[in-house]
C-alpha positions as CSV (number, residue, x, y, z in Angstrom):
1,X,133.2,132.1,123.5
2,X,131.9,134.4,120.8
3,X,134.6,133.5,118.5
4,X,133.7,129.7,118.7
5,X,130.0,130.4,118.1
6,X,131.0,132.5,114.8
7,X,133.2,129.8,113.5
8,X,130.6,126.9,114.4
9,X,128.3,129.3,112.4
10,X,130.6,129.7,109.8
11,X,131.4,125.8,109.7
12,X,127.5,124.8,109.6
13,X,126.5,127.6,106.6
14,X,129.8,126.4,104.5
15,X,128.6,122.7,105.3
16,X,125.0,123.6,104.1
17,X,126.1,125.5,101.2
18,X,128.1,122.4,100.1
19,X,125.3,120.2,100.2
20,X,123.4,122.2,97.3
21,X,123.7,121.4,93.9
22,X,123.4,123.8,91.1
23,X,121.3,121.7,88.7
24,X,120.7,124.2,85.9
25,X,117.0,123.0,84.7
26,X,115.6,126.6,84.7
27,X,113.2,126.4,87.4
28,X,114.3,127.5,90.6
29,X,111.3,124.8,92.7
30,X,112.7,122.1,90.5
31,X,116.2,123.0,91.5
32,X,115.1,123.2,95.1
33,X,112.9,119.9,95.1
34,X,116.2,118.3,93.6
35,X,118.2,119.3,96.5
36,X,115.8,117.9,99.1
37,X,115.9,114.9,97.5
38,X,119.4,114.7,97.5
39,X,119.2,115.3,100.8
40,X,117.1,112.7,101.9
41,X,118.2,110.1,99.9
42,X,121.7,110.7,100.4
43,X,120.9,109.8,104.7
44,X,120.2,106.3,103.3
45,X,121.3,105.2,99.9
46,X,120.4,101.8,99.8
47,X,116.9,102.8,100.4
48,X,116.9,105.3,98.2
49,X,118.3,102.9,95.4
50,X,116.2,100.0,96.0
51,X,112.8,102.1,95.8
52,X,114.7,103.8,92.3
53,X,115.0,100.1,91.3
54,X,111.5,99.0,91.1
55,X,109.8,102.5,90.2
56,X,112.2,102.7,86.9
57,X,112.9,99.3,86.6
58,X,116.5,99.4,86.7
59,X,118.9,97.2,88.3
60,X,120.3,98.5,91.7
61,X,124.2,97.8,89.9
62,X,123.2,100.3,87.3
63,X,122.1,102.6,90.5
64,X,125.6,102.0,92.0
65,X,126.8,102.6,88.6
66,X,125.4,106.2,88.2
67,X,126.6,107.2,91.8
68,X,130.4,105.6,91.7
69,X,131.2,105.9,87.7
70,X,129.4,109.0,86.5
71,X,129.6,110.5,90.6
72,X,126.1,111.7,90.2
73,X,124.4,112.7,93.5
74,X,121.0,110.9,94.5
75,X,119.1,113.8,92.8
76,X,120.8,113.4,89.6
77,X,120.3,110.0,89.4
78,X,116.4,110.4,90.0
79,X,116.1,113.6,87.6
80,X,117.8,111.1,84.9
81,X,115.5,108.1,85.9
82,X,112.8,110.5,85.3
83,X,113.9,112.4,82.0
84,X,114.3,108.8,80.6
85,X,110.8,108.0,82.0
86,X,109.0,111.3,80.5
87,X,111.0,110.9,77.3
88,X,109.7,107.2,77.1
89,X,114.0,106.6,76.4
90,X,116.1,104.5,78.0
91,X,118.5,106.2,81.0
92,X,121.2,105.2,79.3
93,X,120.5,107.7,76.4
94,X,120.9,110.4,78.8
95,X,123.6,109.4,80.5
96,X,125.2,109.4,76.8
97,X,123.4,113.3,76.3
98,X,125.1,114.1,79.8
99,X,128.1,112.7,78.9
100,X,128.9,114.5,76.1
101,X,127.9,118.2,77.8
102,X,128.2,117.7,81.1
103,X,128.5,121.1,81.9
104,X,125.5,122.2,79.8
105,X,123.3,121.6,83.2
106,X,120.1,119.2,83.4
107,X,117.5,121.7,81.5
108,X,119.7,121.4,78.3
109,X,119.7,117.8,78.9
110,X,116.0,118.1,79.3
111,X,116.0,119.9,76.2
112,X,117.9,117.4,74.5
113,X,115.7,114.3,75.5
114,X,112.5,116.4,73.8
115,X,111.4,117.7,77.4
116,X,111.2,121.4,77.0
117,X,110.6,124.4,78.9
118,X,107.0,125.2,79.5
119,X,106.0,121.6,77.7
120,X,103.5,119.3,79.3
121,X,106.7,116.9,79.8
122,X,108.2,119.1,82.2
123,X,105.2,120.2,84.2
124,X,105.2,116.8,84.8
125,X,108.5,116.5,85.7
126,X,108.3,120.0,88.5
127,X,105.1,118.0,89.8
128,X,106.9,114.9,90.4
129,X,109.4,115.7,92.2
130,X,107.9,117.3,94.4
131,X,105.8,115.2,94.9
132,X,108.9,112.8,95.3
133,X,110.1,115.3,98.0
134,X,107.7,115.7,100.3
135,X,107.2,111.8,100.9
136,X,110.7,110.8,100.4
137,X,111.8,110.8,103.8
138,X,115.0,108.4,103.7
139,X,116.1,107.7,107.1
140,X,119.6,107.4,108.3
141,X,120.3,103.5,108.9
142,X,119.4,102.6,112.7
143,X,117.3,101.4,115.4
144,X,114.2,104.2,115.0
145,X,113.5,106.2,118.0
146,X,110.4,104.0,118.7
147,X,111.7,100.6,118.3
148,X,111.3,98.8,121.4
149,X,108.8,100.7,123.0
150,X,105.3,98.9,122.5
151,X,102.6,98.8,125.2
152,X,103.8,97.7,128.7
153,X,101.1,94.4,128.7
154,X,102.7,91.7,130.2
155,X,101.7,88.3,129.1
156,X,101.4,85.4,131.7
C-alpha cells in the first residue's frame, strides 16, 4: 500500500512539474502568472480563444494558428497578444522575433519588441497578467455543478 501511495505521489509531482513552462521573461511573478494562465485556459480552449479574439482583435484561426503551427501553449499565445499590444506592433512581428530565437526565452523577445526590463511597458505587462490570472477562471467544458438546480417553486 505504501508503495502505491509513493508512486501516485511520484506520478502527480512529475504531472505537475510538466505542466510548467519555463518562460524566461526575468520576473519570477510574471513567469508564475503565465503558468496559471496556462493552466486555466488550457481546461477550456475555445473559451480562452474566443475572449483572446475580441480583447486583441485577432481572428480565432490565427489563435488556432499560434497553438497548432508554432505549438505555443495558451500562456504564450497571451504573453505575445500582449507584447504586440504594449509594443503597439502587430502579433505577427513577434511571432517573426520568436521565430528567429526561439530559444532566447520571452524577456529577450520583450526586449526585442522595445519592452524592457524595469520600463513602464513591462510594469504594465507583470500587472496585467495578473490581473488576467486571477479572473481568468476557464472552466473545463460541461454541465456546471449548479445547472439544474433552481428554486423548488412549482408553477400551476
Amino acid at each position: 500500500m505504501i508503495k502505491h501511495c509513493i508512486a501516485v505521489l511520484a506520478l502527480c509531482l512529475t504531472t505537475s512539474m510538466q505542466a510548467q513552462i519555463t518562460f524566461n521573461t526575468g520576473s519570477i511573478q510574471l513567469d508564475t502568472d503565465l503558468n496559471q494562465i496556462n493552466l486555466s485556459a488550457s481546461a477550456n480552449f475555445e473559451s480562452f480563444k474566443n475572449d483572446c479574439a475580441v480583447a486583441y482583435h485577432v481572428s480565432t484561426s490565427s489563435l488556432e494558428d499560434m497553438r497548432v503551427r508554432l505549438h505555443w501553449s495558451p500562456g504564450e499565445i497571451y504573453f505575445a497578444l500582449e507584447l504586440a499590444r504594449l509594443s503597439r506592433r502587430p502579433v505577427a512581428d513577434v511571432i517573426h522575433i520568436y521565430q528567429n530565437n526561439p530559444k532566447n526565452g520571452w524577456g529577450n523577445i520583450a526586449k526585442q519588441m522595445g519592452i524592457k526590463p524595469g520600463s513602464s511597458e513591462f510594469h504594465q505587462l507583470k500587472q496585467n497578467a495578473g490581473n488576467t490570472k486571477n479572473k481568468a477562471h476557464y472552466k473545463s467544458k460541461g454541465k456546471p455543478k449548479h445547472a439544474g438546480k433552481g428554486n423548488k417553486k412549482k408553477y400551476s
